[in-house]
C-alpha positions as CSV (number, residue, x, y, z in Angstrom):
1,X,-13.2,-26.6,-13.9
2,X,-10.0,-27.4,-11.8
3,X,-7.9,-24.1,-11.5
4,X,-4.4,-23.6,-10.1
5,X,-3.8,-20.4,-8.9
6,X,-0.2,-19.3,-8.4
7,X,0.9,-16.9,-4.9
8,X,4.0,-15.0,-3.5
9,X,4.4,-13.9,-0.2
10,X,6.0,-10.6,-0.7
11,X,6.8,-7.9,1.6
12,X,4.2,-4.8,2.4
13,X,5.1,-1.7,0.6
14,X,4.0,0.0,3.9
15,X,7.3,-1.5,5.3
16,X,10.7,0.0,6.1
17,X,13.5,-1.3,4.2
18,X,16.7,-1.8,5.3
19,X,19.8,-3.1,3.3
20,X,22.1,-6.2,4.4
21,X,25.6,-5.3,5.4
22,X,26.4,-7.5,2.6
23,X,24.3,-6.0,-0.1
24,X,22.4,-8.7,-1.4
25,X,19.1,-8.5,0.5
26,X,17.3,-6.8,2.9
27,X,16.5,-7.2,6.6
28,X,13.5,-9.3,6.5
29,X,13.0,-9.2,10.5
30,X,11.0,-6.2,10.8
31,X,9.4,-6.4,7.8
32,X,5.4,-7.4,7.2
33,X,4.6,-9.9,4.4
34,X,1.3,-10.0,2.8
35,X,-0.4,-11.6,-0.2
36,X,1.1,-9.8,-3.6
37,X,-1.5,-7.5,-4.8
38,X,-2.3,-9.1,-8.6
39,X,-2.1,-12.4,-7.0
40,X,-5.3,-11.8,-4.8
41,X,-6.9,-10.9,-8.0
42,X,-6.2,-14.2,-9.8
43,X,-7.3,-15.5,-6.5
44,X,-11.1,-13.9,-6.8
45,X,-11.2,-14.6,-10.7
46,X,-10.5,-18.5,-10.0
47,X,-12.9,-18.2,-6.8
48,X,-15.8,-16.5,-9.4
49,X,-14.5,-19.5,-12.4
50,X,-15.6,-22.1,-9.4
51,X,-18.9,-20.3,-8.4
52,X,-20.1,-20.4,-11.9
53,X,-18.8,-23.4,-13.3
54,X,-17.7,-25.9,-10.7
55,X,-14.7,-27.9,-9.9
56,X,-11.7,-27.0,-7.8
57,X,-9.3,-24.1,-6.5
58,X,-5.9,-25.3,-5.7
59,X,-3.5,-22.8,-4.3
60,X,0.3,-22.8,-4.4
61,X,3.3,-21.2,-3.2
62,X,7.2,-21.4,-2.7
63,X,8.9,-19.9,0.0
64,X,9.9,-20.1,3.8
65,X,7.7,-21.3,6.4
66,X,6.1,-18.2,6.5
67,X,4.4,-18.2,3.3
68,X,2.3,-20.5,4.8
69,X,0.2,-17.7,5.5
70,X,-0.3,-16.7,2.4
71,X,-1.6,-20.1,1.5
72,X,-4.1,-20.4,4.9
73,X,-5.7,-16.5,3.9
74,X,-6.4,-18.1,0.3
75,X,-8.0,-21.3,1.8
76,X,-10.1,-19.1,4.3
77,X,-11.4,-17.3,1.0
78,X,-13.0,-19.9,-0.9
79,X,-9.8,-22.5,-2.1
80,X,-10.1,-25.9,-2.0
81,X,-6.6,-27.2,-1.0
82,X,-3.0,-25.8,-1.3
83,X,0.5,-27.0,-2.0
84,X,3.4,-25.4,-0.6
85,X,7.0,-26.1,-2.1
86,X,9.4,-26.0,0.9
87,X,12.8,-26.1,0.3
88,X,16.1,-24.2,1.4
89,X,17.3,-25.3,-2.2
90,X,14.7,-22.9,-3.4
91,X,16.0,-19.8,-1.4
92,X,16.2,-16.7,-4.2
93,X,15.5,-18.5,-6.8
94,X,15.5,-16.5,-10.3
95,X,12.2,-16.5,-12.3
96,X,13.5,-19.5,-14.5
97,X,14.2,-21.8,-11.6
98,X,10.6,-20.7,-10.0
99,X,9.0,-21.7,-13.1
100,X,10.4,-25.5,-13.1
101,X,9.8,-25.7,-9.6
102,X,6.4,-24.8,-10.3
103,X,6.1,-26.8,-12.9
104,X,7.7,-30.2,-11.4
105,X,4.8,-29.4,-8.8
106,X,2.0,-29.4,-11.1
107,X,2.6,-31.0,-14.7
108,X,1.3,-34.2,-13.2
109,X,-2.4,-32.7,-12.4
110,X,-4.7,-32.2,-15.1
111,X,-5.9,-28.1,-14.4
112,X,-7.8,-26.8,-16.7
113,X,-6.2,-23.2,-15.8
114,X,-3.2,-21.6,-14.3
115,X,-3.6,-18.1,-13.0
116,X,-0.7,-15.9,-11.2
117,X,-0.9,-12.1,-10.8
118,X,0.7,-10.0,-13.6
119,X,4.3,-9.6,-11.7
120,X,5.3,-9.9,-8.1
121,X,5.8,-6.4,-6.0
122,X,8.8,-7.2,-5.1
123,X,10.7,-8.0,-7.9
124,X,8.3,-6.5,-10.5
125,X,9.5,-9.0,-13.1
126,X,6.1,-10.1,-14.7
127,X,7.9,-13.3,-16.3
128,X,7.4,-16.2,-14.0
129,X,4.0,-16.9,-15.3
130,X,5.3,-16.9,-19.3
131,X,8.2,-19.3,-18.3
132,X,5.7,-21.7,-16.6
133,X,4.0,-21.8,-19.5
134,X,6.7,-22.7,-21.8
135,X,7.6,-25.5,-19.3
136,X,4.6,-27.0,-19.6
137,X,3.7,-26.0,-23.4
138,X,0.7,-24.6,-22.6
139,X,-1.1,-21.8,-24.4
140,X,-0.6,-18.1,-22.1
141,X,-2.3,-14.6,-22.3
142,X,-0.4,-11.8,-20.3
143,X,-2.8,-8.2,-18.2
144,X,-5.8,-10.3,-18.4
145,X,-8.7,-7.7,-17.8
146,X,-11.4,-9.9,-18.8
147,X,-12.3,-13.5,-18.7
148,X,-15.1,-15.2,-19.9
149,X,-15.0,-19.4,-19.8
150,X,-16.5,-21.1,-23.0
151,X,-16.7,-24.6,-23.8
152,X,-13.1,-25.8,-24.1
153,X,-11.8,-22.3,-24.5
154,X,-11.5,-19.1,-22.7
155,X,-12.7,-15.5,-24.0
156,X,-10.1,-12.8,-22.8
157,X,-9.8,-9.3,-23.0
158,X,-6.5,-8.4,-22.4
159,X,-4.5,-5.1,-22.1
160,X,-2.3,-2.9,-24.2
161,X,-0.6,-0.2,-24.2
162,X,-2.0,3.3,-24.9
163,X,-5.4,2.8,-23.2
164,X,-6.0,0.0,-26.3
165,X,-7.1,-3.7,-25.8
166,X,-7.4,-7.1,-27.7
167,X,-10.0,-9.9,-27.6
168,X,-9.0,-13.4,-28.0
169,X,-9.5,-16.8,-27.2
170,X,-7.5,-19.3,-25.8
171,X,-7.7,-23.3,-26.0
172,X,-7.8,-25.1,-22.5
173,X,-5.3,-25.5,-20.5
174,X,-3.8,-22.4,-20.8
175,X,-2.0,-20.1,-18.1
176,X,-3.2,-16.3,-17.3
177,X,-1.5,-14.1,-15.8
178,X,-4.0,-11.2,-14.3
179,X,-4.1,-7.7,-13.7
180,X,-4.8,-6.0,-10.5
181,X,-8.4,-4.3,-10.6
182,X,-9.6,-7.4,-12.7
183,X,-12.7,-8.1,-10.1
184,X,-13.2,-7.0,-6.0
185,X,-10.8,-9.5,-4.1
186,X,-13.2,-11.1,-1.5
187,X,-12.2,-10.8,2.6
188,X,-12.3,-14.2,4.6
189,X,-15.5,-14.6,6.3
190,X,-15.9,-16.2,9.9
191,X,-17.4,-19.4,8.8
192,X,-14.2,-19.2,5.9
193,X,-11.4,-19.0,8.5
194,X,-12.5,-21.8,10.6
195,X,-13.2,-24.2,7.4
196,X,-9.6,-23.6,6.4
197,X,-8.4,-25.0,9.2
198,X,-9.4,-28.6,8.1
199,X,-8.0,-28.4,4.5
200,X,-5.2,-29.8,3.4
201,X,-1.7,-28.0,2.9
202,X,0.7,-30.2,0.8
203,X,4.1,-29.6,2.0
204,X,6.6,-30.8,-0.9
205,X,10.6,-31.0,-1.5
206,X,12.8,-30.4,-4.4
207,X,13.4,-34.5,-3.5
208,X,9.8,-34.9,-3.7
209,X,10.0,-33.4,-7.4
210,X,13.5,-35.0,-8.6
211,X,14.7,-31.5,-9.1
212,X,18.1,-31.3,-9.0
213,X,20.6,-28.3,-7.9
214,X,21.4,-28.0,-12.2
215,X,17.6,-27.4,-12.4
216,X,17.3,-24.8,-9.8
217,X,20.8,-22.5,-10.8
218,X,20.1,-19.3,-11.1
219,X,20.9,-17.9,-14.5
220,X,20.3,-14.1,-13.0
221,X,22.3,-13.4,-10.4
222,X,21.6,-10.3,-8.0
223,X,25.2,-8.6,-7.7
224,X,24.5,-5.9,-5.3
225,X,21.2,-4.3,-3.6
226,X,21.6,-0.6,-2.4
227,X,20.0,2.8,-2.5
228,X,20.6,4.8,-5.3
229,X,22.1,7.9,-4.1
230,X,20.0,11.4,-4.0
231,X,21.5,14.3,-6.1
232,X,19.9,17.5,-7.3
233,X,21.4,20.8,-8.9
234,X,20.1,23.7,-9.8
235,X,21.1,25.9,-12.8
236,X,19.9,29.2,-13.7
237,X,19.8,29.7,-17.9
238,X,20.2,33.3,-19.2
239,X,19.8,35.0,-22.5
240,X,16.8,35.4,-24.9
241,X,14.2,33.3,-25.4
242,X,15.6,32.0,-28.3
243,X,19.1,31.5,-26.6
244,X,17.0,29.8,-23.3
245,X,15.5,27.5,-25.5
246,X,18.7,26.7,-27.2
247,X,20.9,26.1,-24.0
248,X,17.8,23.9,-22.7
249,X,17.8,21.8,-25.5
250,X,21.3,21.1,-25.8
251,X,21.3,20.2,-21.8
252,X,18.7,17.9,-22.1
253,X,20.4,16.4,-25.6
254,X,24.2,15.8,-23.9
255,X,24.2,16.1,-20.2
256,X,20.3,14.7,-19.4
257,X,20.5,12.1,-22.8
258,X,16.8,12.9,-22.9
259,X,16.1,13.9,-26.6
C-alpha cells in the first residue's frame, strides 16, 4: 500500500496577525508556522494504512524553505520519504494552480492513495484535494471519518451534515480528504527524530515538472486583506408585546436581512 499524503505549513492560530501596508498579506515575520491540523490526521491514518498493510508513506509539500519543517516532523513520525516543491513561481498560488502542481509532482508514481486534511486553516477553502483529483481522474471522498482498506477498494464512512453519515466504497487509487478527530495524531519519538535525519527530501522545480507560468495563473485573485471593522448599536423597543414582537420582526426582516 503506497500512500501520498498531502501537507501545508500554515500559520498557528495562537499567532498575532498583522496586515501588510499593502493589503494583500500579512506579516509573516513574527508569526509561528506549524503542521495544519486535518493534515496531521491524514498523516496518522496513512501511518496506521502502513502498520497494517505495508508499503510506503510519502509526504509532500509546497511552499518556502520553511515548510521544510513541516516535511522533517512528518518523516520523524513514521513517513518514509518526502517531496518538497520549491519554487518562487509557486508563491500564493490559488487552489487550482496547487492542484497541478501537485499533480505534475505525482501523476508519474503509482500510489495507491492520496490523503490531505479536509481544508487548510488558513485559507479554509477545502477544495485543493477535489481539484487534485480531477487532475488526475481519480475517484475522491470528501470529511472522511472512517476508513477501512479492502482488497482493491476502500470502505469509508464519511460525514454529513446534521449529525448524519454515509457508507461507501471507493475503487483504488482514489484521493481522501480527512477530518480532524479521524484517529490520535502520533508525537515523534526519540529514535523517530534521529531516523529522519537520513531520509530523503526531494527538492523539485516548476522546471523540474514542465509547468509553465499559463499553468500556475491564478484564476482567484486576493484583492485586499484587512480587518473587518467592529460596530455595535443598541436599541431599546417599546410598546406591547404584540407591538415588540412586530418591530423585532420587521428589524430583523429589512435592516438585519435575517428572515
Amino acid at each position: 500500500m503506497n500512500i501520498c499524503v498531502l501537507l501545508k505549513q500554515v500559520p498557528d492560530q495562537g499567532s498575532v496577525f498583522t496586515i501588510d501596508s499593502d493589503e494583500t498579506w500579512v506579516q509573516e515575520d513574527n508569526l509561528v508556522f506549524t503542521t495544519n491540523e486535518s493534515d496531521n490526521y491524514a498523516l496518522e491514518e496513512a501511518l496506521l494504512m502502513k502498520a497494517s498493510k505495508g508499503g510506503e508513506v510519502v509526504v509532500c509539500t509546497l511552499g518556502p524553505d520553511r515548510a521544510s519543517q513541516t516535511l522533517k516532523d512528518a518523516l520523524a513520525k513514521g513517513a518514509d520519504r518526502a517531496l518538497f516543491l520549491r519554487d518562487d513561481a509557486f508563491d500564493r498560488l490559488d487552489s487550482l494552480g496547487a492542484a497541478r502542481a501537485f499533480a505534475a509532482a505525482l501523476r508519474d508514481d503509482s500510489f495507491d492513495l492520496i490523503l490531505c486534511g479536509l481544508q487548510a486553516d488558513d485559507t479554509g477553502e477545502g477544495q485543493l484535494g477535489p481539484m487534485l483529483a480531477e487532475q488526475l481522474s481519480l475517484p475522491h471522498v470528501t470529511l472522511v471519518v472512517q476508513t477501512e482498506l479492502l482488497d482493491g477498494c476502500i470502505k469509508i464512512k464519511q460525514e454529513l451534515e446534521g449529525g448524519w453519515f454515509r457508507h461507501l466504497e471507493a475503487d483504488l487509487p482514489a484521493l481522501l480528504t480527512i477530518q480532524s478527530g479521524i484517529n490520535k495524531p502520533r508525537y515523534a519519538s526519540l529514535k523517530g527524530i534521529m531516523a529522519m535525519k537520513r531520509k530523503e527530501i526531494k527538492q523539485v522545480s516548476a522546471a523540474d515538472l514542465s509547468l509553465t507560468t499559463g499553468d500556475l495563473t491564478p484564476h482567484q485573485i486576493l484583492k485586499r486583506l484587512y480587518v473587518p471593522a467592529k460596530t455595535k448599536e443598541t436599541q431599546f423597543l417599546e410598546g406591547s408585546p404584540d407591538e415588540v414582537v412586530a418591530q423585532l420582526v420587521e428589524k430583523l426582516a429589512n435592516e438585519a436581512k435575517v428572515l
